[in-house]
N, C-alpha and C positions, 0 to 999 in steps of 0.2 A: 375682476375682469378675467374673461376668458386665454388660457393658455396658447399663444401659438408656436407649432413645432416649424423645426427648422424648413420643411418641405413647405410649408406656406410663405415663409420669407419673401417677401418682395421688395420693388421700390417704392416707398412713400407708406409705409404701415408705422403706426407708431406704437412701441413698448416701452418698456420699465426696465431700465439698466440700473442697476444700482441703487433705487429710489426716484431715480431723477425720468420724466419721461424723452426718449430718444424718436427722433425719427430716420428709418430705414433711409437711406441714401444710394447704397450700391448694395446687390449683394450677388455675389460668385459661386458658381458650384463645382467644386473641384473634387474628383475621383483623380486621388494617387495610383499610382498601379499596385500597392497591394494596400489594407488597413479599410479604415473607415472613409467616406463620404466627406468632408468639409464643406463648409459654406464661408466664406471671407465676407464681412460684411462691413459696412461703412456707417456711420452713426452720427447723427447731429444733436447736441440736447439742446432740445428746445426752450433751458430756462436760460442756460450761460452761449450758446451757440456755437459749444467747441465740438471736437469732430473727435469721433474713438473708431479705433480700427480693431473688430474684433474676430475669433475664429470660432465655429461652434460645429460639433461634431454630428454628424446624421445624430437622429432621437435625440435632439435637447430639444428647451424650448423655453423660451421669452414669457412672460405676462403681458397680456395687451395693455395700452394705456388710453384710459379714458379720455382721450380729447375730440372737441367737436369745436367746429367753425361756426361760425353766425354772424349775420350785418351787425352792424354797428354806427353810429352817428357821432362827429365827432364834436363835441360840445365847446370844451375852453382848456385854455391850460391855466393851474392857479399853483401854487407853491408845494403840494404836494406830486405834483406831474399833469399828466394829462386826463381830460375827464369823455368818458365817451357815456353812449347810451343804448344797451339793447333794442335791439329792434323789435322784439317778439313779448320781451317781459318790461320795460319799459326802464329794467334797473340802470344806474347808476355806477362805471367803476371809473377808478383811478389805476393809470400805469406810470408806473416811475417814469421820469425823465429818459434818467442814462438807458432804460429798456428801448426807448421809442423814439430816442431827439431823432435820427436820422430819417427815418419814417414820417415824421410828421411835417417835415420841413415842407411839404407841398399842399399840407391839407387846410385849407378853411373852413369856420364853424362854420356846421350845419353838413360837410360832406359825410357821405355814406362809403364805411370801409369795411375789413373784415378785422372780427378778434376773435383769436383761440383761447377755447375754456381746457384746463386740465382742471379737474374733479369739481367744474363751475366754477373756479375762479380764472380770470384772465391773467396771460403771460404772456398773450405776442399781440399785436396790430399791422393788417397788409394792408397797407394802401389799395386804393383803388387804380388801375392800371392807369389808365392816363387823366390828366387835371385841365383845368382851361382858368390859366390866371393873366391877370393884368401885369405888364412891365411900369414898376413906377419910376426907375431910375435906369437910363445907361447913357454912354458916351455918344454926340452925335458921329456919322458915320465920318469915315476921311475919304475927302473925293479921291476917285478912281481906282479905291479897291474896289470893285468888281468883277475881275477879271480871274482871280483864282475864289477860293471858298475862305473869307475871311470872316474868322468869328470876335465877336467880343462877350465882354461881361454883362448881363442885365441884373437890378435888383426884381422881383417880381412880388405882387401884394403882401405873400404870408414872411419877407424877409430872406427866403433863401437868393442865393444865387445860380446862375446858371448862364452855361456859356449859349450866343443866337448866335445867327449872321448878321454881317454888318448893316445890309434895310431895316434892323425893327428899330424901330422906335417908341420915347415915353410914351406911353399911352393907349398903344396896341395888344390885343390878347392872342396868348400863344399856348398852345399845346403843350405840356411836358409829359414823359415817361415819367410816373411818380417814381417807379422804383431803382432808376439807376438816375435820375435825375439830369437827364439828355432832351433837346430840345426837340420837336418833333414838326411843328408846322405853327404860320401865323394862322390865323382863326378869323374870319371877316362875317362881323355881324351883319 
């Protein structure tokens, strides 16, 4: 992969820290009043999700990292984790669980989401921004809260939970924000 120097730095470009590939987060351009140039930069790896804070001085420079996006379809989950399906090549991967549980809690087979490839193999899964699932389970409402914004608990098809207001009922579909997992509207077919 191509070198990038510090002068290209931006937010959201992905390199090769240490092995592992990062993705740029923040990055700062700091001229001290005398010496060299800095750039403060903020770092996320994208296989473990932790964050590095690093410094690099005018004329260094990063190696790019090979990652690229693509749809994906999301098939089943079986005991080695989750099974998804290229969209373009038709392949077949598996993500571990612990990578993906929280991500996946809003998707049913057959949805269409993204997964990032580094050097073609996959390491991450984004949801697709908003879901449209069935409530199979919650509490009926208690008369007369209406009057402030009262929420309760619902189960919804794929098992997660998530907090409505108190009108939805068993059986009704509702909007959810897949990635922060907030409710968003009922849905009237």
């Amino acid at each position: 992969m191509p070198q990038i120097n510090t002068g290209d730095f931006r937010k959201g470009i992905k390199v090769i820290v240490e092995g592992d590939p990062y993705e740029m987060l923040e990055c700062n351009f700091v001229k001290p009043g005398k010496g060299q140039a800095l750039y403060k930069t903020r770092l996320r790896n994208l296989l473990k999700g932790t964050i590095l804070d690093r410094t690099y001085k005018s004329g260094d420079s990063l190696e790019g990292a090979d990652v690229r996006k693509n749809d994906a379809q999301y098939l089943y989950r079986d005991a080695n984790g989750y099974i998804f399906m290229d969209q373009d090549s038709f392949e077949q991967y598996t993500l571990p669980a612990d990578n993906v549980a929280e991500k996946v809690q809003f998707l049913k087979e057959g949805d269409i989401c993204g997964l990032m490839y580094w050097n073609d193999v996959p390491i991450d899964m984004t949801p697709p921004q908003h879901v449209i699932l069935e409530v199979t389970y919650t509490e009926p409402a208690a008369r007369g809260n209406t009057a402030t914004n009262v929420s309760k608990p619902a189960t919804v098809e794929t098992g997660a939970e998530v907090q409505v207001p108190a009108f939805i009922e068993n059986g009704e579909k509702i909007k959810i924000d897949a990635s922060t997992g907030t409710y968003i509207e009922r849905v009237r077919e």
